[in-house]
N, C-alpha and C positions, 0 to 999 in steps of 0.2 A: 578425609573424604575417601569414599571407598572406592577401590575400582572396578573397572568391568569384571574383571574375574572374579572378585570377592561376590559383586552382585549376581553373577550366574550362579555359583557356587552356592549361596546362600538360598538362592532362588529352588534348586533342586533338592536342594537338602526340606527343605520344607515342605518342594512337593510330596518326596516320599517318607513325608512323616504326616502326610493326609491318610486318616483311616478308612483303611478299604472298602468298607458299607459306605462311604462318602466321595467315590471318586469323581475328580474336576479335571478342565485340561490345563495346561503348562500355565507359568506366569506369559499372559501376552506376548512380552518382549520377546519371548523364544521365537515366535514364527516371523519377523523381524530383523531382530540384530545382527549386522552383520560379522560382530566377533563370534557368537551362537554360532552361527550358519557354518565359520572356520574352524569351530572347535568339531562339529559335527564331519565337517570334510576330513580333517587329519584324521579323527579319532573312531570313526566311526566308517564311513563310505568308502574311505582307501583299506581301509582291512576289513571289511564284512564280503560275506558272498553275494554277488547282483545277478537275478536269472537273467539272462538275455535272449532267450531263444529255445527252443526243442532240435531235438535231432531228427523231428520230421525234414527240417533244409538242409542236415547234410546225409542225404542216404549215403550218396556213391563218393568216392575219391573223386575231390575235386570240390567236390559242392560246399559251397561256402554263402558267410551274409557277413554284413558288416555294420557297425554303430560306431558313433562318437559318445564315450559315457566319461564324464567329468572332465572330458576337454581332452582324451584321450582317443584317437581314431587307432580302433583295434579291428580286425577281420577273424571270424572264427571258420572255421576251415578242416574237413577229412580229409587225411592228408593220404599216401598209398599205401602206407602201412594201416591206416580204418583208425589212424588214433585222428582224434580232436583236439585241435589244437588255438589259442587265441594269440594270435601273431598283429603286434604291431603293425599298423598300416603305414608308419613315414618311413618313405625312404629311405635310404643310408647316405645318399648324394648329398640331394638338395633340400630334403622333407617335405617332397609332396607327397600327400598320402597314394597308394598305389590301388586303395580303391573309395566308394564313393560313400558315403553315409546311408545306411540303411538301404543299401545295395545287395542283391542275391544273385544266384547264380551258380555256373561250373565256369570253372577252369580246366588247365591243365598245369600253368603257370601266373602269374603275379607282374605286370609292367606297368613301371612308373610310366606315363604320360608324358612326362616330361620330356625325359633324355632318354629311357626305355630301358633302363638298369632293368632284368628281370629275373624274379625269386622262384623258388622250386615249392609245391607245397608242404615244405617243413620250414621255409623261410631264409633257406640258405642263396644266397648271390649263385645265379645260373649264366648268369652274365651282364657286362659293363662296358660300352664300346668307348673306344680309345681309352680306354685306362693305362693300360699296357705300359706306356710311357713314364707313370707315377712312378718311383721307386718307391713308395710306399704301399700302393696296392699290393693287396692280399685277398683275391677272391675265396678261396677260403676261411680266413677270419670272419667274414663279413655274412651276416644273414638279419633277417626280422627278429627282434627281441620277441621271448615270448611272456604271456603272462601268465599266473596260475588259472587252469581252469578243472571244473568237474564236472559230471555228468550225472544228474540223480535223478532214477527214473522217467529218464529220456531229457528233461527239462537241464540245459547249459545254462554254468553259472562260469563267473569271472571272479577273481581276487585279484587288486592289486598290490597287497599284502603278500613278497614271497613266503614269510614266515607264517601265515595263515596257519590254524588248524584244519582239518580234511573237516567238509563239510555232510560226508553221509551220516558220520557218529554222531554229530549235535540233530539230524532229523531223524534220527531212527526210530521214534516212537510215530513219526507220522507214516512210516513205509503202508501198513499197511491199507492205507486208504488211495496210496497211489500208485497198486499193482496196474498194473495191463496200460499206465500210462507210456512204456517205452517199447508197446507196440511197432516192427518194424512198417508195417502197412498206416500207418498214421499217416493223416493228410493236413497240414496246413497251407490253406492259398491263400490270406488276407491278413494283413497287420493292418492296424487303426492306428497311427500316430501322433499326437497334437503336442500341444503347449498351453498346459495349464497355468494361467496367472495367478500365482499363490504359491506359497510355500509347500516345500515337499511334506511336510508335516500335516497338513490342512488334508493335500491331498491322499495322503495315507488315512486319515479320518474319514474318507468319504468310501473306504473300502469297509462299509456293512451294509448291513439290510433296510436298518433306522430308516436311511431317507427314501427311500423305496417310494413309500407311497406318496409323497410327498413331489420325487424328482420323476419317477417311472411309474406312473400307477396303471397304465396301460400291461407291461410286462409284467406287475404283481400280482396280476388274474392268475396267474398258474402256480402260486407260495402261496403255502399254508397263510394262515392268520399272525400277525408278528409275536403274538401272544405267545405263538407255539414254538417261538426259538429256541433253541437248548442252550443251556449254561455255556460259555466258554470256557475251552480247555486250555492249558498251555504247559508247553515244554519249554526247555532254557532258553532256545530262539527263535522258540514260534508259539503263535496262540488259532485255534479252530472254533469256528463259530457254524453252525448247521441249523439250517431251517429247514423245514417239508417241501415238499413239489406237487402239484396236483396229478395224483393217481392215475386218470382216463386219460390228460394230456400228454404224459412220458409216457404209456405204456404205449398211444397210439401210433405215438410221431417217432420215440427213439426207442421201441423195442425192451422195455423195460419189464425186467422180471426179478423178482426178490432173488438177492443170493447170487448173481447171475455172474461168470467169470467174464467182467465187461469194466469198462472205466466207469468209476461213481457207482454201479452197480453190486459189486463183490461185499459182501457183509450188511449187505441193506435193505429190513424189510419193505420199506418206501421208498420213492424218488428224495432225493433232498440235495440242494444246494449246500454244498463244502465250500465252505470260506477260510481258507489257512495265509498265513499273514509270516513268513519268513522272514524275519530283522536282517535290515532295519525296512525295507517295505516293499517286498517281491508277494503279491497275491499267486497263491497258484488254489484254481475252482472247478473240481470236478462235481459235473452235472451228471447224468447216465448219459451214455456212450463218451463224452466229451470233456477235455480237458480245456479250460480259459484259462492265460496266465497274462496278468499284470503287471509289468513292471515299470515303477518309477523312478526317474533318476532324478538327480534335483542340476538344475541347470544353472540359478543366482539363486537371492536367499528370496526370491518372488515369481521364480518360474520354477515346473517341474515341466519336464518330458517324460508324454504317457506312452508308452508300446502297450497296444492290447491284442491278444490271436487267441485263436484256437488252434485246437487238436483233434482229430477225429477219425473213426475210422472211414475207409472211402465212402461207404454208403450212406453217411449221418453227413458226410463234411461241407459245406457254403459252397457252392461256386465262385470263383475268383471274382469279384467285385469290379466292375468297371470305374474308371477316373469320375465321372460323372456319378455314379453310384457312393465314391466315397465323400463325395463332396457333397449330397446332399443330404439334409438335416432331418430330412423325412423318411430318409432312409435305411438300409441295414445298420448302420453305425447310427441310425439315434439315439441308442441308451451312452453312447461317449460324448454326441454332442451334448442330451440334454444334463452331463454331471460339466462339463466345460463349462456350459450356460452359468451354473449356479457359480465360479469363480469369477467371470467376467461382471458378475453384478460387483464387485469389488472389494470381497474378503479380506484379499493382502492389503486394503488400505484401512477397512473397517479395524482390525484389530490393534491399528494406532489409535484409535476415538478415546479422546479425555475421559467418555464414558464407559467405556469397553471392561471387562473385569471378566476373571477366567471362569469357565462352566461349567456348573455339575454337570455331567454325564452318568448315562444309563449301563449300570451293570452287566444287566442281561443284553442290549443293546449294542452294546459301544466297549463289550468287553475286548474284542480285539486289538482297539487302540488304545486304549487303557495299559493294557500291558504292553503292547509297544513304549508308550511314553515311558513309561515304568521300568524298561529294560535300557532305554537311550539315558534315562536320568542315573542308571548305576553305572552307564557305561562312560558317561562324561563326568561325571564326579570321581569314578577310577583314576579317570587319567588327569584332572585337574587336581585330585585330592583335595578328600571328603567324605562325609559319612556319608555310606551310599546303600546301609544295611536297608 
């Protein structure tokens, strides 16, 4: 009888000996299993880089935000030296986190809630009342662990891999598409955050144009024809996918001009949507004047958490969204609720069905995820060993 890992194993080796004019998605089970799901945690999501943010939130010393990503409550933070930093949010007392989940702000300092232990913005212990008495205290030993972090083209990433490779050298063929994103005047004032039921896999699938018309047909008025998508590109950890934009519509609304030293703009005779797809599934989307960056964290092997924002300069950027505004479906955030809509018809159960069997996918379409898959199948056969040519 074989086991689960022979049957993963076997499963991926198979995938990537489907030939390429014929690509399909994973055997079923993958979006699924929950030994899958842990080989993908260890091997994959604790040592890849995850955007989490731009450095639109932290101009000044002090400014900080905070997330919970793989059960990890981290706070990213300019500290007064202007370095960036991703510091641990539990405590060193009791482990109550010291700040809130997807909480923003300034500081000047860091205090637990609790008992009011509070940290300096480098993470070091500023003070601990009655400790005094421990002969074990040492305010000086004592600060917020930090994790790796980087900064590429304004957009903050995280590793929880100390041993990580630096992640500007594996994007450096995408730089030039993403000049004038780490504009100091950038503005973001709204994040979209949900919980997609489905698999982080499923939900990384749903980052192309394919369903466009299909889930958005309203928003597609302003993209070219799909006909007209261009080939996917890809590098070691990323792949780009670029469609047109309608010409009268960008030039009137966001000041678009060929060539133009602007975001989405620089190198490009038309408007076009940039769809780049960072492994294992951080979307970062420059439109003319504007940066969108996506990113999904996988929550169980049937939920993802979606973070979506912009970037922009002051004069292009949203107004900050009221509660009421974010909450309705008819509103600025309808292109999030209506891709949530299509998981809640029930996906992550659909691909149990006795009948269910995996998918040809579209080349030109779906080449994004395509090589995602393609890069997660070499990189868990690496580490399970296997042929992973």
């Amino acid at each position: 009888m074989r086991s689960g890992l022979e049957q993963i194993r076997e499963s991926l080796e198979a995938y990537l000996a489907t030939p390429n004019d014929q690509p399909r998605t994973p055997d079923l089970f993958h979006y699924y299993s929950p030994e899958v799901y842990e080989l993908e945690l260890e091997h994959v999501w604790r040592k890849e880089w995850i955007a989490v943010g731009h450095t639109a939130w932290l101009k000044q010393p002090g400014d900080y935000f905070a997330w919970e990503i793989l059960g990890e409550p981290i706070v990213f933070v300019r500290g007064e030296d202007r370095k960036v930093r991703a510091l641990s949010s539990v405590c060193r007392h009791r482990a109550v986190p010291v700040t809130e989940d997807g909480e923003r702000g300034n500081v000047k300092r860091f205090q637990c809630p609790y008992h009011l232990w509070t940290y300096g913005l480098d993470g070091k212990l500023a003070g601990a009342p009655f400790m005094a008495d421990n002969a074990g205290f040492d305010k000086a030993r004592i600060a917020l662990p930090e994790f790796r972090v980087e900064v590429w083209n304004g957009i903050v990433f995280v590793n929880f891999d100390d041993d990580a490779a630096a992640l500007a050298p594996r994007l450096e063929g995408l730089a030039p598409y993403f000049r004038f994103c780490d504009r100091e005047d950038l503005v973001c004032n709204n994040v979209f955050v949900d919980v997609w039921n489905t698999n982080w896999k499923q939900a990384m699938e749903n980052g192309d144009v394919y369903h466009g018309p299909g889930v958005h047909p309203e928003a597609m008025r302003v993209y070219e024809p799909l006909s007209m998508t261009e080939p996917t590109t890809c590098g070691g950890y990323w792949a780009r996918q670029v469609l047109g934009l309608d010409l009268e519509y960008y030039t009137r609304w966001y000041g678009f001009e060929p060539d133009k030293d602007e975001i989405g703009m620089v190198g490009r005779r038309r408007p076009a949507f940039e769809m780049t797809i960072t492994f294992p599934a951080n979307f970062l989307m420059p439109t003319p004047a504007m940066l969108s960056i996506q990113a999904n964290w996988p929550i169980s092997v049937d939920r993802t958490r979606v973070a979506m924002f912009s970037v922009a300069p002051p004069e292009f950027a949203a107004e900050e969204y009221t509660p009421e505004q974010y909450a309705d479906p008819e509103g600025p955030n309808r292109i999030n609720f209506q891709d949530s809509t299509v998981f809640d018809r029930g996906i992550s159960r659909a691909v149990r069905s006795s009948r269910a069997e995996p998918g040809l996918m579209s080349p030109l379409q779906e080449g994004p995820a395509i090589a995602t898959h393609r890069w997660l199948a070499r990189r868990l056969l690496t580490a399970i060993g296997g042929k992973s040519a």
